[in-house]
C-alpha positions in Angstrom: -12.4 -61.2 -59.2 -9.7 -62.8 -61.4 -7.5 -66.2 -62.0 -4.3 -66.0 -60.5 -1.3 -68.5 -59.6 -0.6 -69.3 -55.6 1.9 -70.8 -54.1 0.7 -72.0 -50.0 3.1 -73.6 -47.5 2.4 -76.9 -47.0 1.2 -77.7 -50.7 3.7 -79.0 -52.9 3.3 -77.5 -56.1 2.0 -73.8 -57.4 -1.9 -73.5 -57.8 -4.4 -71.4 -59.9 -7.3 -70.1 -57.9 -10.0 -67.4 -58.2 -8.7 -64.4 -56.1 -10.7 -61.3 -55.0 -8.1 -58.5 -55.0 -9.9 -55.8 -53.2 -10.8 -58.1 -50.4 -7.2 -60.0 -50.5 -9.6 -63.2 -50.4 -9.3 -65.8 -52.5 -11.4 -69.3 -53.5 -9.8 -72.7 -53.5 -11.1 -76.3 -53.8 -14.6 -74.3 -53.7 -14.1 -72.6 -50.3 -13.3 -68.7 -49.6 -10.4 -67.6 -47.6 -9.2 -64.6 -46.4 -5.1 -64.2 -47.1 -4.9 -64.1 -43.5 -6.2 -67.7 -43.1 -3.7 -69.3 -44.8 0.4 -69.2 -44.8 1.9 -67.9 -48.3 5.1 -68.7 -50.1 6.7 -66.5 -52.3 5.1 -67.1 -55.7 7.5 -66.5 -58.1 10.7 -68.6 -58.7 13.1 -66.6 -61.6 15.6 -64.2 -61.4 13.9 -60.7 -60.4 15.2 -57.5 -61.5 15.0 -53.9 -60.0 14.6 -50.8 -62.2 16.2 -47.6 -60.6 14.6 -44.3 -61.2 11.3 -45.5 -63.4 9.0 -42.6 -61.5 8.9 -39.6 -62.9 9.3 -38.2 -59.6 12.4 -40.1 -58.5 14.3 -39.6 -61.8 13.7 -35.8 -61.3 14.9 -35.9 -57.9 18.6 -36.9 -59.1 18.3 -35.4 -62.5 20.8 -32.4 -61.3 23.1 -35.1 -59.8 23.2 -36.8 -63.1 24.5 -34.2 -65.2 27.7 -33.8 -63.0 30.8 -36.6 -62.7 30.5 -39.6 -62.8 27.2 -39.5 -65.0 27.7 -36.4 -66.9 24.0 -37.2 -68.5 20.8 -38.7 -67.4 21.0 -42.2 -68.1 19.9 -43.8 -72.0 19.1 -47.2 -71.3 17.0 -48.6 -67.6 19.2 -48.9 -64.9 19.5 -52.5 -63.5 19.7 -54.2 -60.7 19.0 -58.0 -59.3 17.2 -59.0 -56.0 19.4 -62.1 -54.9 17.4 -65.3 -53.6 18.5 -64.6 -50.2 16.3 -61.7 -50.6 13.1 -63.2 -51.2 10.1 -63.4 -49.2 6.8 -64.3 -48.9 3.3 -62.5 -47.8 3.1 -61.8 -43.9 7.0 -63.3 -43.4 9.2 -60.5 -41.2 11.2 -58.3 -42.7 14.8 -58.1 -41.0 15.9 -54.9 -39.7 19.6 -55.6 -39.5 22.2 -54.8 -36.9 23.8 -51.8 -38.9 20.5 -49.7 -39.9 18.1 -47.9 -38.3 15.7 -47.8 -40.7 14.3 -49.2 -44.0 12.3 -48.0 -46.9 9.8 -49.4 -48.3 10.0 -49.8 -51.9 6.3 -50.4 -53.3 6.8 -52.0 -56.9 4.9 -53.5 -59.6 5.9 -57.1 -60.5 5.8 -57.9 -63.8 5.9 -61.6 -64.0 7.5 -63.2 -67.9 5.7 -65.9 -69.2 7.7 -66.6 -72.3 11.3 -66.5 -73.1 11.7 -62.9 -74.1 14.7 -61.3 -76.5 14.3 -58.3 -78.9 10.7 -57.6 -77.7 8.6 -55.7 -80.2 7.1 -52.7 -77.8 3.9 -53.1 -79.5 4.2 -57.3 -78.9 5.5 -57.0 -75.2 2.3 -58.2 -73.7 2.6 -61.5 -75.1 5.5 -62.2 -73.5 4.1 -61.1 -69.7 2.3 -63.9 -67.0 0.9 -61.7 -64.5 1.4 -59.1 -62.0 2.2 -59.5 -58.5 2.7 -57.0 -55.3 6.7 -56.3 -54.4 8.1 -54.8 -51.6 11.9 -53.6 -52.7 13.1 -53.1 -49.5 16.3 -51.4 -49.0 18.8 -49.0 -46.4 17.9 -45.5 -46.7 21.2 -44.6 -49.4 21.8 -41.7 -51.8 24.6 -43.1 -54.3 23.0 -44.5 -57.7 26.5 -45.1 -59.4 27.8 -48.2 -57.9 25.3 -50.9 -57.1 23.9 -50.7 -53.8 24.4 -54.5 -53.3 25.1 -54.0 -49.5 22.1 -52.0 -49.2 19.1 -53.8 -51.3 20.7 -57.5 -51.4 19.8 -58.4 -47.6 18.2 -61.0 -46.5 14.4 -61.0 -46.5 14.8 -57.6 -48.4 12.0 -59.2 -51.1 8.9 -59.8 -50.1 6.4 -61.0 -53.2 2.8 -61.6 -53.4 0.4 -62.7 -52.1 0.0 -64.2 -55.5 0.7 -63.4 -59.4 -2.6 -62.7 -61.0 -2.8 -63.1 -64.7 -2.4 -60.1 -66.9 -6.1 -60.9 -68.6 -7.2 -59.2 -65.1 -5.2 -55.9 -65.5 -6.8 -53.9 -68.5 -4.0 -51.6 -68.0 -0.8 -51.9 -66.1 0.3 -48.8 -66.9 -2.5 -46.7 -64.9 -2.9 -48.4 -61.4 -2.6 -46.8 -58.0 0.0 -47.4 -55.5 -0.8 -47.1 -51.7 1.8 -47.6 -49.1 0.5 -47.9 -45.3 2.6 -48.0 -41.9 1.0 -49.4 -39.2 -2.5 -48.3 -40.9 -2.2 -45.2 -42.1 -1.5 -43.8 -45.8 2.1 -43.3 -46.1 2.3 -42.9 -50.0 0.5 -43.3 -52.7 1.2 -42.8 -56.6 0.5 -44.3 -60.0 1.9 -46.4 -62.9 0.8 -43.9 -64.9 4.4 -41.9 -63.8 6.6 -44.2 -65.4 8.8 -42.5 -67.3 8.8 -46.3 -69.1 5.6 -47.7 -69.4 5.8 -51.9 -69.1 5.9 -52.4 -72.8 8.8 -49.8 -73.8 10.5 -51.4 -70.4 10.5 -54.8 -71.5 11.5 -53.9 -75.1 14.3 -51.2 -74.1 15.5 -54.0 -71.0 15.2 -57.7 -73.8 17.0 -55.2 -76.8 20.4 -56.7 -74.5 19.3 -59.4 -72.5 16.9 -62.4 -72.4 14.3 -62.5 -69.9 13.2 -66.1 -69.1 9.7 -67.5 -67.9 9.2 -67.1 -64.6 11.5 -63.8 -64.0 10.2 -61.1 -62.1 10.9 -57.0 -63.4 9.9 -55.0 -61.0 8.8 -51.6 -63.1 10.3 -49.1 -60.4 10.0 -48.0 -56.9 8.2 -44.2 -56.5 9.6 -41.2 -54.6 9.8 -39.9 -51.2 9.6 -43.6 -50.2 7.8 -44.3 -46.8 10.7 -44.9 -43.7 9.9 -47.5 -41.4 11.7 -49.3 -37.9 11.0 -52.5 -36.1 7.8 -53.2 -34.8 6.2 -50.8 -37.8 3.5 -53.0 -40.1 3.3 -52.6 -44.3 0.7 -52.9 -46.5 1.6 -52.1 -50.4 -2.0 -51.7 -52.6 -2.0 -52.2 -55.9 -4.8 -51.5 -57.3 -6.7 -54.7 -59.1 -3.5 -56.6 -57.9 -3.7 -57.4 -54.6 -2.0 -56.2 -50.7 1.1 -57.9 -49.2 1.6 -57.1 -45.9 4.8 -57.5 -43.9 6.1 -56.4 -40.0 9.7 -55.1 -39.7 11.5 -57.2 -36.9 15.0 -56.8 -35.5 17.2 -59.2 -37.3 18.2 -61.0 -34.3 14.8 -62.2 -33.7 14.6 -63.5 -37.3 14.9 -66.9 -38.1 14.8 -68.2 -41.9 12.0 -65.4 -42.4 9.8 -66.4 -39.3 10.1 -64.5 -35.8 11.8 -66.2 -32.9 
């Protein structure tokens, strides 16, 4: 069990509660629901940012690439990106498939949630600047180019999905050692572990607020892991995190998408 903040359709402001992550149940006004019972909005309201290549596994995978033009050299600094608004989603809302794809990937992420404004973190301070955790899906088009940002591949509408709610960090001895299941339509499709960051969240948010300010209520996700599980209309997600909690999403055609609920 732990304290965490939700955020249910229908209630007009965000809401602590007592949540049971390993049964995705939760407590409110002294009665027990399962996440299924009840309709979830995003919980998170900031600016969220995407951090490429964070995996050991993934930044291996193009380490070749990135000695040779235009990189010349593995990256110094975590590479960047933002998840727009338009992107953003809630627990069980569709996931557009658009027009010009095929497929998606799932991106199973970490959320790191900032409680306070944050600028020249101290690594060994970090955590006193963090809110919570939550569960992200970065969804994005199956692409290979990390030079140029892959805007018209990660920035789509409904590419975000977040929850189903930000648990506090007192619940999460150790972000930095929590397993990672990905399953389509039921069955394991991936699974890793924070342990494989090649940043660990507190050298992330000290390496990341050493050039900009992260403000309460942004969202870093800490990286997406390799080999990243394909998926097509009609297929079902569910992204473990380990004392966290599940979000589940179903891909649906775009056409049959409106403002993130199915026609």
């Amino acid at each position: 069990m732990g304290n965490a903040v939700v955020k249910i359709f229908g209630m007009p402001n965000i809401t602590e509660a007592e949540v049971d992550p390993e049964n995705n149940s939760m407590f409110l006004n002294g009665t027990q629901y399962h996440v299924n019972q009840l309709s979830w909005e995003p919980p998170v309201s900031g600016t969220i940012y995407g951090v490429l290549l964070n995996y050991q596994g993934a930044f291996h995978r193009y380490r070749e690439q990135m000695t040779h033009s235009p990189y010349n050299e593995p990256p110094k600094a975590p590479i960047l990106y933002i998840k727009p608004i338009n992107t953003l989603s809630g627990y069980r809302s569709p996931i557009p498939l658009p027009e010009d794809a095929d497929e998606l990937e799932v991106g199973a992420a970490l959320g790191v949630v900032i409680g306070r404004t944050a600028t020249k973190v101290k690594e060994e301070e970090a955590f006193q600047y963090v809110a919570g955790y939550t569960v992200v899906n970065d969804v994005a088009i199956p692409h290979e180019n990390i030079y140029r940002p892959a805007i018209r591949e990660r920035a789509r509408d409904g590419f975000n999905p977040v929850g189903p709610w930000i648990i506090k960090k007192e619940s999460i001895v150790d972000p930095d050692s929590l397993d990672i299941r990905v399953f389509v339509n039921g069955k394991l499709a991936q699974k890793n572990n924070t342990k494989n960051f090649i940043r660990p969240v507190a050298r992330l948010l000290a390496d990341i607020t050493e050039f900009m300010t992260l403000y309460p209520g942004d969202v870093l996700l800490t990286g997406v892991p390799e080999q990243a599980p394909l998926v097509k209309a009609g297929d079902h997600v569910r992204i473990e995190i380990e004392g966290v909690g599940s979000l589940e999403n179903t891909i649906v055609h775009e056409a049959d998408c409106v403002k993130g609920a199915v026609r």
